[in-house]
N, C-alpha and C positions, 0 to 999 in steps of 0.2 A: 640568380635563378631562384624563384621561388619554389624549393622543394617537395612544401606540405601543397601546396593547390596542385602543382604536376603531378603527384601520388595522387590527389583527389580526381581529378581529371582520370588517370590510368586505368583508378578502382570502378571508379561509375562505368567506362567505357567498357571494363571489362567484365562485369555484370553482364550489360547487354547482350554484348558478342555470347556469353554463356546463355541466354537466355531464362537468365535471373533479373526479377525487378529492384529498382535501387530506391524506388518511390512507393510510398503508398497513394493508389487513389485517391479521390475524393471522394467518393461511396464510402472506403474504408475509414478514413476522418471522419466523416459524419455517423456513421455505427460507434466511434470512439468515442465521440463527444454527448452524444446519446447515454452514455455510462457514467452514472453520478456518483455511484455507491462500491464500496468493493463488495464482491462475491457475499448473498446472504446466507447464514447457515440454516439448517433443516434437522429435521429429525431424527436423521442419521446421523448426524454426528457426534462422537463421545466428546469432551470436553478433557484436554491435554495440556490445558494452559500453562496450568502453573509445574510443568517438568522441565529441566534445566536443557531447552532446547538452544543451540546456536549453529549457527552460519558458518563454514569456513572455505572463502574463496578465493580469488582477485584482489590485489590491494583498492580494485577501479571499480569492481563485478557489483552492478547494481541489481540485475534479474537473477536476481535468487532465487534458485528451485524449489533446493532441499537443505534441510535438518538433519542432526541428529543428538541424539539423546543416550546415555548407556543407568539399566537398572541394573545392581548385582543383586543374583539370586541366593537363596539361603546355600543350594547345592552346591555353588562356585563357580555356578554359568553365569553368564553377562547376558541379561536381554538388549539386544541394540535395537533401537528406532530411530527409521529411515522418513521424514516425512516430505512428501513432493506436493509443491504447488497444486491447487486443483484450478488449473488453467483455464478446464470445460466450463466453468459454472458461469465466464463471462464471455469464451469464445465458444459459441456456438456451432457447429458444425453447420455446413454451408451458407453461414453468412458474409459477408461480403470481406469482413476480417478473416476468417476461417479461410476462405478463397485464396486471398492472399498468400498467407500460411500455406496451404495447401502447393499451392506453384512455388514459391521457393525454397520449403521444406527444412529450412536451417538459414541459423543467425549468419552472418558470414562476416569476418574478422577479416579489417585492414589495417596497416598501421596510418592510413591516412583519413577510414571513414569506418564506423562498423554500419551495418547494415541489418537491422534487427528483424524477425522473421514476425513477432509481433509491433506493433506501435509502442512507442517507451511509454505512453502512459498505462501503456497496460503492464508490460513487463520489467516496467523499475518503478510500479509503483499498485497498481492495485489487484496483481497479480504474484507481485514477486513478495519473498516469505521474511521481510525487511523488517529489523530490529524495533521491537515493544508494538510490534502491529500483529492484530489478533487477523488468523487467515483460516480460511475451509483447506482442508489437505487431504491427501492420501497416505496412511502410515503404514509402511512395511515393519512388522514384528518380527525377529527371529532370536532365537535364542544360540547363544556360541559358544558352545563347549572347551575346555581350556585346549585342545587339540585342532582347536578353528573346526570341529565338523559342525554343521548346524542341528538342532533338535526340532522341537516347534516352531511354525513358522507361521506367519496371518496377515491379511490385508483389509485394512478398515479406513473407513471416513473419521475425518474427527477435527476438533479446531485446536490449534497451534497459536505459540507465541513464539516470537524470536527472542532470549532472551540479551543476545552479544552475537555483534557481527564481527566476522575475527579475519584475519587477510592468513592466507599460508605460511608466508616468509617469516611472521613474526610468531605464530604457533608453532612453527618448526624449529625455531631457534629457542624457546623456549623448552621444549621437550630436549630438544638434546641437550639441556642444561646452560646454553651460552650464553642464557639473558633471564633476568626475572618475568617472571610470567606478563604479557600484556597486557595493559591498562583495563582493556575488559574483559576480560578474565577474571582480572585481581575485585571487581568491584561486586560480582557475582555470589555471593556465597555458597560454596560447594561444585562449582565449575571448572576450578584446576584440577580435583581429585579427579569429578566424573571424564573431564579428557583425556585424565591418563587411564585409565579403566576402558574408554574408547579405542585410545592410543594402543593395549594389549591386547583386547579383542579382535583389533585390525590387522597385528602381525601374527595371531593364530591364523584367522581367514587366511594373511597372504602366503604363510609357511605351508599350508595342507593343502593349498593352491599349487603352489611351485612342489609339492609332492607327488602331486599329478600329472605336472608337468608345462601348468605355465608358463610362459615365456617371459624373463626378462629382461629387458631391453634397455638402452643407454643411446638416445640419438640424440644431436646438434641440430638443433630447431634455431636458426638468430633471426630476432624481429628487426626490425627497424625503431631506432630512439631518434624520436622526433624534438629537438628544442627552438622552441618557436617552430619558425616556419623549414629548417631546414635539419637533415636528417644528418644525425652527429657520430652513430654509432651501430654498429649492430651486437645486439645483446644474446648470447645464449640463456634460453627456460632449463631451470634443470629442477631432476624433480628434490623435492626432500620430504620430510617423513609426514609433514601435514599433507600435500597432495598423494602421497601413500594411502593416507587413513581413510579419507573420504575416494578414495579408487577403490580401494578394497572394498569399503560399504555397499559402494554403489554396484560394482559388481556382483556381490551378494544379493543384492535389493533386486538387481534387473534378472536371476535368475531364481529368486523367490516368487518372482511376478508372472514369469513365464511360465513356471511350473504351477503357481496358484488357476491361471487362464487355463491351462491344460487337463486340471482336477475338475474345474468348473465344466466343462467340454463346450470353450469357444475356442475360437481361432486366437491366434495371433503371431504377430510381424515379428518373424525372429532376425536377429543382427548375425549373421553371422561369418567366418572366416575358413574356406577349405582347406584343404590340403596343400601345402608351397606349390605353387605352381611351375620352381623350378628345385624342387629339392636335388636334384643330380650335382647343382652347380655349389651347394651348398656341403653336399656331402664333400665336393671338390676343397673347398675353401678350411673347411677341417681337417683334410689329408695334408695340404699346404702346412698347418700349423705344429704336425703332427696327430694328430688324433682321428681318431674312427667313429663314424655315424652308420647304422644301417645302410644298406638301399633303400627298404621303404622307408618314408616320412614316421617319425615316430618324436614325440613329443617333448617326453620325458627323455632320452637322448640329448635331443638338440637342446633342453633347456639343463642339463648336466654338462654339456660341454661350456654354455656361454657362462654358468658358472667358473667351470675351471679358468676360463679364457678372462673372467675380469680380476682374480685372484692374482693371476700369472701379468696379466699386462693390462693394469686399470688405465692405463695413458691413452691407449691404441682402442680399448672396448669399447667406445663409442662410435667408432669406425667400421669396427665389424659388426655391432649392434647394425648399422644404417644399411650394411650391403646383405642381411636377412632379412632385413625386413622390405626392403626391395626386389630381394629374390620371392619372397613369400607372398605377395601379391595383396587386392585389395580387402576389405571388405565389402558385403551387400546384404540389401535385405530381402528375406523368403518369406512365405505364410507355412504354418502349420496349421494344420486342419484334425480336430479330432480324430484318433484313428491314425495319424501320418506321422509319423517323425522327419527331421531336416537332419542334413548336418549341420555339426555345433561348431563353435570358434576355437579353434585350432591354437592362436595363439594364449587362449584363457584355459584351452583345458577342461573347457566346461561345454556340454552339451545343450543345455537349457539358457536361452541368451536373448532377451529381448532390451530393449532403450525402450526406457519408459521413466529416468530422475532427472530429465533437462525437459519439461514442456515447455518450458517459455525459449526453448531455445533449436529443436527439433520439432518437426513435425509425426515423424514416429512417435517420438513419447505422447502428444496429445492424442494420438491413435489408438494407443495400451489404455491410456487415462478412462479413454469411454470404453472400452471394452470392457476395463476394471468396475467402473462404473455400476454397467450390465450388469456383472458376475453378482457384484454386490448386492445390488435389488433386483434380480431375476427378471429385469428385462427383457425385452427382444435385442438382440445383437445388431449397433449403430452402422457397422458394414459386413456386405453379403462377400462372398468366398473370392467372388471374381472381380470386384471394387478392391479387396487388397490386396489381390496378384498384381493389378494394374497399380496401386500403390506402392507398394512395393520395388516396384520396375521403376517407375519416375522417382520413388527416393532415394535408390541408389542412386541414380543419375544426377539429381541436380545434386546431391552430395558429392559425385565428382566433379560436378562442375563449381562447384563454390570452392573446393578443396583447389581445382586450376586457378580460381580470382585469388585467391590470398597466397598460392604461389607466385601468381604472375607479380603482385605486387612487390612481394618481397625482392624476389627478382631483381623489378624496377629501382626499389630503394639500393640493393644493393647494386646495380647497375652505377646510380649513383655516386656511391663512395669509392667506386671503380676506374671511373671515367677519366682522373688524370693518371692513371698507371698501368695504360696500357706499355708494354713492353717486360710491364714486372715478370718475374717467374715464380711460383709457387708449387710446394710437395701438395697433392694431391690424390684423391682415393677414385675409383671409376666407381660410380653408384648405378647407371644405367649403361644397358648393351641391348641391342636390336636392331630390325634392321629400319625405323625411324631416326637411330642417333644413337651417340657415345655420349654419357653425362661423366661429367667430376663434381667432387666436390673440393674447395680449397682446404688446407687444414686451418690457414689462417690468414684471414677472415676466412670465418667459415661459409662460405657462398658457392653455389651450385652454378655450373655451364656446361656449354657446350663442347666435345672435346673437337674442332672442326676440323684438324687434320693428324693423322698418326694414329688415329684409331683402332689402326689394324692389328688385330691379336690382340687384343685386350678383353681384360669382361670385370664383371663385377666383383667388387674385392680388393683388384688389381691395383698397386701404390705407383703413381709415376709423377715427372715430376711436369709442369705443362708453364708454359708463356700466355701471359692476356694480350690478344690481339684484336679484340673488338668489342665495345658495348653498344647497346640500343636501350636507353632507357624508356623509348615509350611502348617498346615490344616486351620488355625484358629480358631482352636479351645481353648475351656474357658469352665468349667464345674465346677457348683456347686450341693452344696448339701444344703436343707434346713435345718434349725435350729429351732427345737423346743422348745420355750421357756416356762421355768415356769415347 
């Protein structure tokens, strides 16, 4: 069985059925190919070239957003600089790329095909912010006080160099000391200092974060590893302190940006996360462990308790990490309108919250980008009140629905690695309860099903131990049966 093409086959199908495109037109190829030059610069922009900007992504991550940079100030604050792709200056708003864009609204990630919401010549090459290539940007300023609060704050145009594209895994291991710095790094003059000066900047921001009462979390994401044609393993993502640095930035950056749109008095697409949708069952799952949560949702609570709770049992934290965050429901995006406030994201603790550091890779962000735009040259505003309500509404949307294709696939892959071991039995966590279905998840392999009989009296949180009795690899489907013990 050829693996990689029945994952391909699964992903394309499963696009459709979502009512996502897997192709770009022919209109859209020819607008691409129409593009000779990257992005020209203008007279807005200040010239940042020569600051020790770099990359740090994907070992594979070829659409590169953003930058960043850290200056120390005489006082003992850190200026950080955020700088984002300026995506608009070659994708035009309602051009036939744009269109594109527009209907699928994000890249979407398979392990058999990705799916990019721009054309790769745009975004792995004359858009993306790729090593010793001079690029137009957006830079967010802010300055970080050693207690992570922020001081002054700015958004400007300006042209960027990348000076070192770096992967996570090997910056993160270099920071925690396990390996000498990497190759580009080392070849930079003044690059390993300035990443560690980033590197403390970043755990200020995420300490007076989590002060507030951010949430953090520890969940079991396994992709499928593909060698050659056939799917060999599934890998957990976990995070470590380089995916920390550039979270924390970015999170600073995207609520410098919303709050920047809001001084300016335009609108703009806030991301955000309400209140758990089932805090009852949550406050439930803390009583279980011993501990006490309010009745109402309260933030700093719940993010003191999953403190205590990875202290006391870092083995099992990841399991209750998955069954809050499933109790807590999704996110979606709102408009703010001069004059209105929204509510903020629940799980960041922050009120002010917009996606605007992945353009090449959301379509929200390329929405902030031109608004920013505006702000910055006093333009007229590129969408009216009621164009990103109705944006808003579809990018929630097709954001679930891209978020169900890279599920379903996974799924399928792990369907896969499944399919001769039905009868096996496995401990398992219940991650969904409703009245659609009973989800588990395995603890190992860590793979998500169906719980299809024994359901009864269970809910989220709950350990039990369950039998594989059915796969479907072109549905993705995986169904157990619980197992009563004793």
């Amino acid at each position: 069985m050829n693996h990689y093409y029945d994952l391909r086959a699964i992903a394309r199908r499963a696009m459709i059925e979502r009512g996502l495109l897997p192709d770009f037109e022919p209109a859209v190829l020819a607008e691409v190919g129409a593009i000779h030059t990257p992005p020209s610069e203008d007279g807005l922009l200040r010239d940042l070239r020569g600051l020790l900007w770099a990359s740090i992504d994907n070992d594979d991550s070829l659409d590169l957003d953003q930058l960043s940079v850290a200056q120390p100030l005489p006082d003992g604050t850190v200026k950080i600089l955020v700088a984002i792709a300026d995506v608009d200056s070659l994708v035009k708003k309602s051009s036939h790329i744009d269109n594109h864009a527009r209907h699928n609204t994000t890249s979407v990630y398979t392990a058999a095909q990705v799916f990019p919401m721009l054309p790769s010549r745009l975004s792995t090459d004359l858009t993306t912010l790729g090593e010793s290539k001079d690029r137009p940007s957006f830079v967010v300023e802010m300055t970080v006080d050693a207690d992570g609060s922020l001081g002054e704050t700015d958004i400007y145009r300006a042209t960027v160099c990348n000076k070192a594209t770096l992967a996570y895994n090997s910056v993160a291991a270099w920071l925690d000391g396990n390996v000498p710095a990497p190759e580009r790094v080392a070849r930079v003059p003044g690059l390993d200092e300035n990443l560690r000066i980033q590197d403390r900047a970043a755990k200020a921001l995420k300490k007076l974060r989590h002060q507030h009462g951010a949430l953090e979390f520890q969940t079991i994401e396994a992709r499928a590893i593909l060698k050659g044609d056939a799917v060999t393993d599934l890998r957990v993502d976990e995070k470590n302190r380089a995916k920390e640095l550039i979270e924390d930035f970015m999170i600073a950056a995207n609520g410098v940006t919303a709050r920047f749109l809001h001084a300016k008095g335009l609108p703009s697409l806030r991301r955000v996360v309400r209140t758990p949708e089932r805090w009852p069952r949550i406050v439930d799952l803390a009583a279980k462990l011993g501990e006490r949560l309010p009745v109402q949702p309260d933030a700093r609570a719940l993010e003191a308790f999953l403190e205590k709770r990875r202290q006391a049992d870092p083995v099992r934290f990841a399991d209750l990490s998955l069954s809050i965050v499933k109790l807590m429901g999704s996110g979606e995006y709102v408009v703010e309108t001069p004059g209105q406030q929204v509510v903020g994201h629940f799980g960041l603790a922050v009120r002010d919250y917009t996606h605007s550091t992945a353009p090449n890779r959301r379509f929200p962000d390329l929405i902030t980008q031109r608004m920013l735009k505006a702000a910055i040259a006093g333009n007229g505003i590129p969408y009216e009140t009621t164009e990103l309500n109705e944006l808003a509404r579809h990018c929630t949307e097709m954001e679930n629905n891209a978020a169900k294709v890279e599920r379903q696939v996974r799924k399928s892959a792990a369907a896969l690695m499944l399919a001769a071991r039905i009868g096996e039995r496995f401990d398992a966590i219940v991650t969904g309860a409703s009245e659609k279905g009973t989800w588990v998840r395995a603890i190992k392999p860590p793979v998500e099903g169906k719980l299809a009989h024994g359901f009864e009296r269970v809910d989220v949180g709950d350990r039990i131990q369950v039998e594989l009795i059915h796969t479907d690899i072109e549905r993705g489907f995986i169904d157990f049966k619980r197992v009563l013990l004793g």
